[in-house]
Backbone as a chain_set.jsonl record, in Angstrom:
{"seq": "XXXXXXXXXXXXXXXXXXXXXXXXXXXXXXXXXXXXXXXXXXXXXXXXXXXXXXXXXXXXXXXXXXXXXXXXXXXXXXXXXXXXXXXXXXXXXXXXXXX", "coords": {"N": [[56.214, 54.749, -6.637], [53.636, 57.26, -6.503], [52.161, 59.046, -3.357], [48.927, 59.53, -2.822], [48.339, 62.1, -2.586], [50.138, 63.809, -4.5], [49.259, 61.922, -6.668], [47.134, 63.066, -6.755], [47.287, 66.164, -7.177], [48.727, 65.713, -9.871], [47.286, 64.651, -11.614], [44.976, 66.602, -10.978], [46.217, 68.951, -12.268], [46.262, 68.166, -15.268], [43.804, 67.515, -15.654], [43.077, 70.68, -15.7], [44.903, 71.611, -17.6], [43.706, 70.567, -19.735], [41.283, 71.217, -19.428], [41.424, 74.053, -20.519], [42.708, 72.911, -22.862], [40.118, 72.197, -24.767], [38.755, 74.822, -24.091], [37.427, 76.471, -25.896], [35.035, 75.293, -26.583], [33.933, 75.078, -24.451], [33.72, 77.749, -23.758], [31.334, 78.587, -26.099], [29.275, 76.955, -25.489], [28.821, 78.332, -23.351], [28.193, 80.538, -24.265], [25.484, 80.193, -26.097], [24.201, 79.09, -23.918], [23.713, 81.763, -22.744], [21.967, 83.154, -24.421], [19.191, 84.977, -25.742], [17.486, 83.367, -26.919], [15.221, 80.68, -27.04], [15.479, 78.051, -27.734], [18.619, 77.58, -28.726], [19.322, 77.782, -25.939], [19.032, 74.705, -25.38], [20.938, 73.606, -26.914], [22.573, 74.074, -25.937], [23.613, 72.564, -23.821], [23.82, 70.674, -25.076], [26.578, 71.396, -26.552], [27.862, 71.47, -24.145], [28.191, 69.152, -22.934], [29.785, 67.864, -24.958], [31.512, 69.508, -24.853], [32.809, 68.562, -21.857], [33.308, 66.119, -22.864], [35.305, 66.374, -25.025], [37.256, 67.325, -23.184], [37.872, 65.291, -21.009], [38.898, 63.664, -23.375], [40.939, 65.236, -24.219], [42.527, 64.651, -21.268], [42.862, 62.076, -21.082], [44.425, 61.604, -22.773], [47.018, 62.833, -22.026], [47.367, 61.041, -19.523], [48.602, 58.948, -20.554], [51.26, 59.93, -20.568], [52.155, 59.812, -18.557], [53.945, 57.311, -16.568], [52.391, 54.435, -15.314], [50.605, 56.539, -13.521], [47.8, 56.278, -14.453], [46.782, 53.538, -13.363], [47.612, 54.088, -10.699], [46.341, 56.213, -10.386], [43.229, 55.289, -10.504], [43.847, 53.202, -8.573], [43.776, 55.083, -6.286], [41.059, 56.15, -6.359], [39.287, 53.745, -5.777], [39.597, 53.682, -3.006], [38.941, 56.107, -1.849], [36.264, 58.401, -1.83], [36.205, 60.722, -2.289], [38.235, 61.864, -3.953], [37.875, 59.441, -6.087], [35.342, 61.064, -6.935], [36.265, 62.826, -8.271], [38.206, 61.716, -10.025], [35.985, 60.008, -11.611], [34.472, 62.023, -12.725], [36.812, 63.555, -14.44], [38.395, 61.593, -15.939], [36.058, 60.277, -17.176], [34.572, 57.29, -17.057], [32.607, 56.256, -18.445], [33.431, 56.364, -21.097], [35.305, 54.563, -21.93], [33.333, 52.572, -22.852], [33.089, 53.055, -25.337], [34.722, 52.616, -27.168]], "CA": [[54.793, 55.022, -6.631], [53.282, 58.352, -5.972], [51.406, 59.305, -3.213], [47.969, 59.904, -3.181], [48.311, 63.701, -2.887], [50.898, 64.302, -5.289], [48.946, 61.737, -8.012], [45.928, 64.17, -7.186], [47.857, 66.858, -7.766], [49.31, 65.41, -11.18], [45.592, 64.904, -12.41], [44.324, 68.036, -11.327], [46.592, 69.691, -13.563], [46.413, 67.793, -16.351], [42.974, 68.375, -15.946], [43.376, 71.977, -15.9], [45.286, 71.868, -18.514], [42.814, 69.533, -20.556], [40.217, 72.233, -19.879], [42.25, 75.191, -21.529], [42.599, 72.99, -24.614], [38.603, 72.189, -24.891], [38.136, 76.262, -24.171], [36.303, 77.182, -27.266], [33.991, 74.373, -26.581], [32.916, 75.618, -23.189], [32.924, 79.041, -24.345], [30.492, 78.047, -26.784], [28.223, 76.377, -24.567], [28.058, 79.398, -22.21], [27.715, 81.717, -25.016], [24.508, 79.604, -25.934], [23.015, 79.498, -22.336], [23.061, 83.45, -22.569], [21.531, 83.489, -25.545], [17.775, 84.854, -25.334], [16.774, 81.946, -28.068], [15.534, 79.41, -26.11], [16.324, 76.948, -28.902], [19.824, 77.684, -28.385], [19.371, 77.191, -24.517], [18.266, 73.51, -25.453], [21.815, 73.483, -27.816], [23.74, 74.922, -24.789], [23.231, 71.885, -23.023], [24.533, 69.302, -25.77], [27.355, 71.755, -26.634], [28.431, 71.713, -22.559], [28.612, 67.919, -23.136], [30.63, 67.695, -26.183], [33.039, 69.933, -24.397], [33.138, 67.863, -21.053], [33.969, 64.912, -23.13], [36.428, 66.391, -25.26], [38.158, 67.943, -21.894], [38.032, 64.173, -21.183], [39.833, 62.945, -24.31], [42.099, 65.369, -23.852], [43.049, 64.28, -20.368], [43.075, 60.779, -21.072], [45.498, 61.216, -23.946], [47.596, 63.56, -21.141], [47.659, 60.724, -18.788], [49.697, 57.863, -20.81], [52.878, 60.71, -21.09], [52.505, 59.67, -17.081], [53.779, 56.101, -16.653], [52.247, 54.407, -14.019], [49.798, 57.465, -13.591], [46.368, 55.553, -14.809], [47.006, 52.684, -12.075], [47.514, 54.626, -9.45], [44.508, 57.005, -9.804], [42.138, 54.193, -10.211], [43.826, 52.526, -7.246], [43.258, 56.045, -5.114], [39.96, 56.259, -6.694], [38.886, 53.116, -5.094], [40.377, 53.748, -1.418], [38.586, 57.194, -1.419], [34.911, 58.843, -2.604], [36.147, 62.471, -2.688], [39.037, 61.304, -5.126], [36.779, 59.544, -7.049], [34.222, 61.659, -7.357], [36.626, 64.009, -9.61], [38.544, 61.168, -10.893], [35.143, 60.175, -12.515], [34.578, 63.486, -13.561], [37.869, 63.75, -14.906], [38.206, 60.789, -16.436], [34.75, 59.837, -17.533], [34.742, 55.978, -17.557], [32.189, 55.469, -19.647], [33.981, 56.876, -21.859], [35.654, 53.085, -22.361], [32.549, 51.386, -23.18], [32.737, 53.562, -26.857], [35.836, 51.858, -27.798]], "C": [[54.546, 56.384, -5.975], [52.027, 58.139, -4.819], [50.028, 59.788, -3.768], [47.509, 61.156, -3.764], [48.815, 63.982, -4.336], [50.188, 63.362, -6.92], [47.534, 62.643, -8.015], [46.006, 65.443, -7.45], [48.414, 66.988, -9.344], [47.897, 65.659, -11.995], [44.814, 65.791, -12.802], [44.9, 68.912, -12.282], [46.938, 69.112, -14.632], [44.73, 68.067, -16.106], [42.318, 69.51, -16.535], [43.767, 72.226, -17.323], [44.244, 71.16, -19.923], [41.227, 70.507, -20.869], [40.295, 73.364, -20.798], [42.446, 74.57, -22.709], [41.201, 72.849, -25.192], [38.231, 73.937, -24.335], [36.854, 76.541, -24.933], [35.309, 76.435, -27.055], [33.171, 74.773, -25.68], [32.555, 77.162, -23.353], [31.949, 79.026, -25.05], [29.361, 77.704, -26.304], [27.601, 77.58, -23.7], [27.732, 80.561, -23.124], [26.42, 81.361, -25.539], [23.68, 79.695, -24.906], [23.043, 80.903, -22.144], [22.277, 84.135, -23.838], [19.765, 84.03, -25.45], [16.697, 84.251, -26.187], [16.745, 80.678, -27.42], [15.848, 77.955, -26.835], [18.037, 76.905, -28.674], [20.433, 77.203, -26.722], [19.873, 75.53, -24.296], [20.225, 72.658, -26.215], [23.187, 73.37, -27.195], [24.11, 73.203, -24.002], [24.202, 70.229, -23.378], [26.217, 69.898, -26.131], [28.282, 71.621, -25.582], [29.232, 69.856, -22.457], [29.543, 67.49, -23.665], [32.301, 68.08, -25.393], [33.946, 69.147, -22.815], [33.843, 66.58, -21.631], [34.881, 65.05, -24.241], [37.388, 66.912, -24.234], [38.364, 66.77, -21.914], [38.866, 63.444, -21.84], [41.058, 63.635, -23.86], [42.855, 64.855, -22.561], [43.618, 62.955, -20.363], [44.875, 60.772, -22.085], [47.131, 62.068, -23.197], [48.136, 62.309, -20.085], [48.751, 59.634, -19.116], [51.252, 58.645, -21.263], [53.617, 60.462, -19.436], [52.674, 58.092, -16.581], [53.908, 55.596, -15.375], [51.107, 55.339, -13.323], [48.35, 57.009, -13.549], [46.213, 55.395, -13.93], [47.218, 53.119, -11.022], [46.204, 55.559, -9.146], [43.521, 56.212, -9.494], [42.405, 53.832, -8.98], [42.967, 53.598, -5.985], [41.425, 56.386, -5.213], [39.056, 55.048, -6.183], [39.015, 52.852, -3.592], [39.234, 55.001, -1.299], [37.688, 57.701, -2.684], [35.557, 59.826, -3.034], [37.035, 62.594, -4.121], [38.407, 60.973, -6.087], [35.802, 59.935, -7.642], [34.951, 62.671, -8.638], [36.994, 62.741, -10.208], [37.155, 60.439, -11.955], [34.801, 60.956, -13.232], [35.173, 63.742, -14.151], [37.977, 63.355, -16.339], [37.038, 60.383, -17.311], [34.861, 58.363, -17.925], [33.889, 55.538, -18.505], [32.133, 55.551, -20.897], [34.533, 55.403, -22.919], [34.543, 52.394, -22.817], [32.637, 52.031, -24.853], [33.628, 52.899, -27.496], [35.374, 50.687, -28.315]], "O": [[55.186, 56.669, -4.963], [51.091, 57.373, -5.046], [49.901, 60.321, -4.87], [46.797, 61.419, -4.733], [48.048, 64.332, -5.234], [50.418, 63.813, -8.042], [46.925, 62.896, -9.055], [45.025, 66.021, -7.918], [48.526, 68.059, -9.94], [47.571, 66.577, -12.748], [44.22, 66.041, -13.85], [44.203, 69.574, -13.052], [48.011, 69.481, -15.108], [44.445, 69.181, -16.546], [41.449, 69.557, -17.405], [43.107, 72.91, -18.105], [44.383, 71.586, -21.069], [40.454, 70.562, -21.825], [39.464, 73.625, -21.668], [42.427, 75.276, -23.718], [41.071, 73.461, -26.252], [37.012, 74.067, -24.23], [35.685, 76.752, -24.611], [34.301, 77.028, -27.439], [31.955, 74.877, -25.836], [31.459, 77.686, -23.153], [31.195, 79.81, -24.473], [28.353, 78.231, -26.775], [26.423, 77.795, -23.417], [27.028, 81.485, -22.716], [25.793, 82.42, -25.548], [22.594, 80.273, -24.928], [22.291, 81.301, -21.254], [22.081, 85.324, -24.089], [19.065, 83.148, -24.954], [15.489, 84.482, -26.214], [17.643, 79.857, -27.23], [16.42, 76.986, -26.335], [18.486, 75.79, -28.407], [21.448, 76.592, -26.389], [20.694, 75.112, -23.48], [20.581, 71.497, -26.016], [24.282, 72.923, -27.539], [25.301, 73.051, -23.732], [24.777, 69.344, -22.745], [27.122, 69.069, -26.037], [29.477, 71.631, -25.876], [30.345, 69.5, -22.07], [30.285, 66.718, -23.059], [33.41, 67.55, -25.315], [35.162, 69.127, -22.628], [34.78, 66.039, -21.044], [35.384, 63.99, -24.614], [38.551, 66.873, -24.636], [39.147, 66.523, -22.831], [39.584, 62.628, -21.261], [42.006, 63.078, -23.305], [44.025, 64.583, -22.829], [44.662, 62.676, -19.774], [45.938, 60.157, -21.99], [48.21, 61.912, -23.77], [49.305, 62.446, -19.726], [49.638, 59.351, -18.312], [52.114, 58.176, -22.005], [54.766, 60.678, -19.051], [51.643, 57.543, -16.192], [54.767, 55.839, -14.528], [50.602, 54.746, -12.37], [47.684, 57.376, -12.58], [45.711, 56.235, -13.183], [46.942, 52.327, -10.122], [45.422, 55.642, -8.2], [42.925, 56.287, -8.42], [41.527, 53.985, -8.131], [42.082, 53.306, -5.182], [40.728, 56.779, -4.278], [37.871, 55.379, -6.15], [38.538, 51.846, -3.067], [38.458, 54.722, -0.384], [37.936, 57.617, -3.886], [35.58, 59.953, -4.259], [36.678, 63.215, -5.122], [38.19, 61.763, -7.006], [35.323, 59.432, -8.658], [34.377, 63.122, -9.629], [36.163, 62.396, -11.048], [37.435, 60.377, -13.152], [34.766, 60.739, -14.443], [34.618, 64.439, -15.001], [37.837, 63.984, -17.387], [37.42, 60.132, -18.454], [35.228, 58.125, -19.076], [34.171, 54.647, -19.306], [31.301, 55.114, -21.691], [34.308, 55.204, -24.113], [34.894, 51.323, -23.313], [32.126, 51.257, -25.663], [33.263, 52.516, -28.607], [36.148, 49.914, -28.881]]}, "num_chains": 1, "name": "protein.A"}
Protein backbone atom coordinates (compact mmCIF):
# COMPACT_ATOMS: atom_id res chain seq x y z
CA UNK A 1 0.00 0.00 0.00
CA UNK A 2 1.18 3.44 -0.77
CA UNK A 3 1.44 6.12 1.42
CA UNK A 4 -0.62 8.93 1.47
CA UNK A 5 2.03 11.28 0.01
CA UNK A 6 3.34 9.23 -2.61
CA UNK A 7 -0.59 8.18 -3.74
CA UNK A 8 -0.95 12.12 -3.83
CA UNK A 9 1.82 12.40 -5.70
CA UNK A 10 0.73 9.51 -8.22
CA UNK A 11 -2.66 11.46 -8.79
CA UNK A 12 -1.27 14.71 -9.11
CA UNK A 13 0.52 13.62 -12.03
CA UNK A 14 -1.78 11.75 -13.66
CA UNK A 15 -3.71 14.66 -13.27
CA UNK A 16 -1.24 16.77 -14.87
CA UNK A 17 -0.91 14.66 -17.31
CA UNK A 18 -4.81 14.31 -17.89
CA UNK A 19 -4.77 18.10 -18.27
CA UNK A 20 -2.15 18.19 -21.22
CA UNK A 21 -4.37 15.68 -23.02
CA UNK A 22 -7.78 17.88 -22.59
CA UNK A 23 -5.39 21.09 -23.72
CA UNK A 24 -7.26 22.16 -26.74
CA UNK A 25 -10.34 22.11 -24.69
CA UNK A 26 -9.11 24.59 -22.13
CA UNK A 27 -7.46 26.54 -24.68
CA UNK A 28 -10.67 26.94 -26.21
CA UNK A 29 -12.48 28.01 -23.31
CA UNK A 30 -9.91 30.75 -22.53
CA UNK A 31 -9.78 31.78 -26.04
CA UNK A 32 -13.66 32.39 -25.66
CA UNK A 33 -13.46 34.32 -22.28
CA UNK A 34 -11.13 36.84 -24.24
CA UNK A 35 -13.28 37.15 -26.79
CA UNK A 36 -15.03 40.75 -26.90
CA UNK A 37 -18.50 38.80 -27.96
CA UNK A 38 -20.19 38.51 -24.99
CA UNK A 39 -22.14 35.59 -26.45
CA UNK A 40 -19.03 33.76 -26.60
CA UNK A 41 -18.23 34.78 -22.90
CA UNK A 42 -21.58 32.87 -22.00
CA UNK A 43 -19.95 29.73 -24.39
CA UNK A 44 -16.61 30.14 -22.49
CA UNK A 45 -18.16 28.95 -19.52
CA UNK A 46 -19.80 25.60 -20.93
CA UNK A 47 -16.64 25.02 -23.02
CA UNK A 48 -14.41 25.32 -19.46
CA UNK A 49 -16.79 22.53 -18.30
CA UNK A 50 -16.61 20.15 -21.09
CA UNK A 51 -12.90 20.42 -20.69
CA UNK A 52 -12.85 19.87 -16.79
CA UNK A 53 -14.81 16.78 -17.40
CA UNK A 54 -12.95 15.47 -20.16
CA UNK A 55 -9.56 16.17 -17.99
CA UNK A 56 -11.67 13.96 -15.67
CA UNK A 57 -12.28 11.05 -18.06
CA UNK A 58 -9.04 11.19 -18.92
CA UNK A 59 -7.75 10.72 -15.40
CA UNK A 60 -10.11 8.20 -14.48
CA UNK A 61 -9.18 6.03 -17.43
CA UNK A 62 -5.25 6.85 -16.15
CA UNK A 63 -6.06 5.56 -12.79
CA UNK A 64 -7.08 1.70 -13.49
CA UNK A 65 -3.22 1.28 -15.27
CA UNK A 66 -2.64 1.91 -11.20
CA UNK A 67 -3.74 -1.23 -9.34
CA UNK A 68 -4.88 -0.58 -6.11
CA UNK A 69 -4.61 3.28 -6.88
CA UNK A 70 -8.64 4.10 -6.84
CA UNK A 71 -8.92 2.48 -3.18
CA UNK A 72 -6.42 4.10 -1.74
CA UNK A 73 -7.24 7.69 -2.87
CA UNK A 74 -10.77 7.38 -1.78
CA UNK A 75 -9.49 5.88 1.46
CA UNK A 76 -6.99 9.17 1.85
CA UNK A 77 -9.78 11.21 0.61
CA UNK A 78 -11.85 10.31 3.53
CA UNK A 79 -9.06 10.65 6.40
CA UNK A 80 -8.25 14.19 5.02
CA UNK A 81 -10.29 17.54 3.53
CA UNK A 82 -7.25 19.05 1.74
CA UNK A 83 -6.81 15.61 -0.15
CA UNK A 84 -10.17 15.52 -0.90
CA UNK A 85 -10.82 18.63 -1.91
CA UNK A 86 -8.52 17.90 -5.16
CA UNK A 87 -9.35 14.34 -5.20
CA UNK A 88 -12.95 15.64 -5.92
CA UNK A 89 -11.73 17.95 -8.28
CA UNK A 90 -9.74 15.45 -9.87
CA UNK A 91 -11.85 12.86 -9.95
CA UNK A 92 -15.27 14.36 -10.22
CA UNK A 93 -17.62 11.81 -8.52
CA UNK A 94 -20.50 12.71 -9.95
CA UNK A 95 -19.19 11.79 -12.70
CA UNK A 96 -20.48 7.98 -11.60
CA UNK A 97 -24.00 8.82 -11.32
CA UNK A 98 -23.90 9.15 -15.58
CA UNK A 99 -23.08 5.60 -15.92
Amino acid sequence: MRTKEETYTLISDLNDEAHSLAWDTWVRSDNLMNSENEDDWMLAEEVKEQASEEQARYFREMLVRHPGLLEEAKKYAEQDEDFNMDWEAWYQPYLDEEK
